[in-house]
C-alpha positions in Angstrom: -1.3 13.5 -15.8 -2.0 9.9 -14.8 -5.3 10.4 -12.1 -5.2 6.8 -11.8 -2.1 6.1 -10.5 -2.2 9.3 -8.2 -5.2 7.9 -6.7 -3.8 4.6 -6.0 -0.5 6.2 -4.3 -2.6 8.3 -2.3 -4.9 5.5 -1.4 -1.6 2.9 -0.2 -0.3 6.5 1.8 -3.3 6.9 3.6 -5.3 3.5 4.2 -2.1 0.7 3.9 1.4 2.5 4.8 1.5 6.1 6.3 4.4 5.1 7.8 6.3 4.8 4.7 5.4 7.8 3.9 5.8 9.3 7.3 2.4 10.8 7.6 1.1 11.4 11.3 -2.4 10.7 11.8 -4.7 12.5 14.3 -6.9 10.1 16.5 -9.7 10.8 13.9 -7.3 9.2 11.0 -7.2 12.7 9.0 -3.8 14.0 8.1 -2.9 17.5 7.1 -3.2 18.1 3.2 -0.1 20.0 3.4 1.7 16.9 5.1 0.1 14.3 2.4 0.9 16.6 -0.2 4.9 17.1 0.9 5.1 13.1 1.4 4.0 12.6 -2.4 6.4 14.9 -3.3 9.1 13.5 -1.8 8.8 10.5 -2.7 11.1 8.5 -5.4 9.6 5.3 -6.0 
């Protein structure tokens, strides 16, 4: 498994582009792992 590369993804989902991945923030800037963890599975890139 490439760590790396699942790092960086998660780091652009979370800190550059949760809209892309259509995450919903609370007003603390956490996101449910279970949302996270659905959005990097549905994604193609």
């Amino acid at each position: 498994m490439d760590y790396t590369g699942l790092s960086k993804e998660i780091s652009y989902a979370l800190r550059h582009a949760p809209w892309e991945y259509e995450l919903e923030m609370d007003e603390e800037g956490w996101v449910p792992v279970e949302q996270l963890l659905s959005a990097l599975h549905s994604d193609k890139k």
